[in-house]
C-alpha positions in Angstrom: 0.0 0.0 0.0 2.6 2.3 0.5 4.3 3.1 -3.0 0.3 4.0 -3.8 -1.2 5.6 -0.4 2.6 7.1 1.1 0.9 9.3 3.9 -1.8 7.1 4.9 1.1 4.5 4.8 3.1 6.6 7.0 0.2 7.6 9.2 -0.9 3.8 9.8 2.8 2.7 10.4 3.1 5.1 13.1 -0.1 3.7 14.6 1.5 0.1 14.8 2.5 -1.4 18.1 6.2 -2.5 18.6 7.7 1.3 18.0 11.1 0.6 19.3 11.2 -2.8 17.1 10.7 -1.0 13.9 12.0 1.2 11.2 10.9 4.8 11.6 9.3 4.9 8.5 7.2 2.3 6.7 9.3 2.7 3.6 12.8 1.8 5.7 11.5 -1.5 6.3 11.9 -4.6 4.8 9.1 -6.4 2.3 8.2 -9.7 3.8 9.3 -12.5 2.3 6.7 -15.1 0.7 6.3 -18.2 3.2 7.0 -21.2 1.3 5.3 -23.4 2.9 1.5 -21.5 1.2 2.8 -22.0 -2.3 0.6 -24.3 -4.1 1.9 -25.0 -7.6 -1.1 -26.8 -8.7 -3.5 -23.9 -8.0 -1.6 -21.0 -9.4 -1.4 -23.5 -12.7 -4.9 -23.9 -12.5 -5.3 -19.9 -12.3 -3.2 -19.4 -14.9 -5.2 -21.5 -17.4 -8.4 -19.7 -16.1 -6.9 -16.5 -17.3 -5.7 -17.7 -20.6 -9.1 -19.1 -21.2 -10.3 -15.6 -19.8 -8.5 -13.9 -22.3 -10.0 -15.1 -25.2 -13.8 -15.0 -23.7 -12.9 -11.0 -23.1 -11.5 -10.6 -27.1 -14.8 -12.5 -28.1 -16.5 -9.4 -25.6 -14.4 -6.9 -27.9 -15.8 -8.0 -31.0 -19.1 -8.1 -29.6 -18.6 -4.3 -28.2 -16.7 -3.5 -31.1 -20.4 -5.0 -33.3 -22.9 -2.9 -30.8 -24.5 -6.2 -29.5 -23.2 -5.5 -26.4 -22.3 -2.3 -24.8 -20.6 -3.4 -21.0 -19.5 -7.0 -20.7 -22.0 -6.9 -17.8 -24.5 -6.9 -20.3 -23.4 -10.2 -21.9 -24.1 -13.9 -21.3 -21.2 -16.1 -21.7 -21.7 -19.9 -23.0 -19.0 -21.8 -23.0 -18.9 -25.4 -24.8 -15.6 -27.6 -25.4 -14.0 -28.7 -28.5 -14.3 -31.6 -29.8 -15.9 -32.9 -26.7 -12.9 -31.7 -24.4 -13.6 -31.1 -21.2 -10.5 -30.3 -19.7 -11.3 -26.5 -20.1 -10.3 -24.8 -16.5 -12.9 -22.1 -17.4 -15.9 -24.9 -17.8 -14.5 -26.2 -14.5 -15.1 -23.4 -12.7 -18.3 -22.7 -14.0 -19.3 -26.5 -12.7 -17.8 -25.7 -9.1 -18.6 -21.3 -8.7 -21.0 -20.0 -11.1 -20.9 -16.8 -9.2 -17.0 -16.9 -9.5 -16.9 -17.5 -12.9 -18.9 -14.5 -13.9 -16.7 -12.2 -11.9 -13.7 -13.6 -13.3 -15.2 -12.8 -16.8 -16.9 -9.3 -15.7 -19.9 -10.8 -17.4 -23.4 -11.1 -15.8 -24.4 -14.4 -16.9 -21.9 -18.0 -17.4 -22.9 -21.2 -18.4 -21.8 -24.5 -19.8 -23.3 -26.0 -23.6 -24.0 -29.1 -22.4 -23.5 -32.3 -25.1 -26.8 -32.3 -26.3 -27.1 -28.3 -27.1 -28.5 -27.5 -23.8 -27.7 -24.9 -21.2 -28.2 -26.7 -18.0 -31.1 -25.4 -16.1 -32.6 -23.0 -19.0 -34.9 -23.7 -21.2 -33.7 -24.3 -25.2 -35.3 -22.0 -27.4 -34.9 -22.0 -31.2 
């Protein structure tokens, strides 16, 4: 916070218990460093391939902006369906496990999945 906020930084810091234990300044001490023992490879690989697949849901949103069918992505409905009957999408899986998740992740105010048969679950199919 303190590159962004300095005097509220400052301000706070000198509100901090510990005085004599400290720097005099919040920007004479030292950044933490990261405990190993909270790193989880597995998730931040996971999170990276949500934002990959976020990236090209959000240049689909463009084109639609760009055509005047949308005007905010919070206007938009996002259905997602796999490839060739892939399912190892990391987007699709989060839209199975956090619906609400997956809709802030997008900025969007509606996700679903395409089901195999066409269908969104739990809406009706219109044609």
């Amino acid at each position: 916070m303190a590159p962004i906020l300095s005097f509220t930084s400052e301000e706070i810091w000198s509100y901090l218990p510990d005085k004599k234990r400290r720097p005099d300044s919040v920007f004479l001490s030292q950044v933490p460093e990261p405990d190993a023992s909270l790193m989880d490879q597995e998730l931040a690989d996971k999170w990276d391939r949500v934002f990959r697949e976020r990236g090209e849901v959000l240049k689909a949103l463009e084109e639609a902006r760009n055509q005047g069918i949308i005007g905010h992505s919070l206007d938009a409905k996002v259905v997602l369906s796999s490839r060739n009957g892939d399912q190892s999408s990391s987007l699709l899986d989060l839209i199975r496990s956090d619906r609400n998740r997956t809709q802030d992740v997008l900025i969007v105010s509606q996700a679903s999945v395409l089901s195999d048969s066409g269908a969104v679950p739990g809406e009706p199919i219109c044609s």
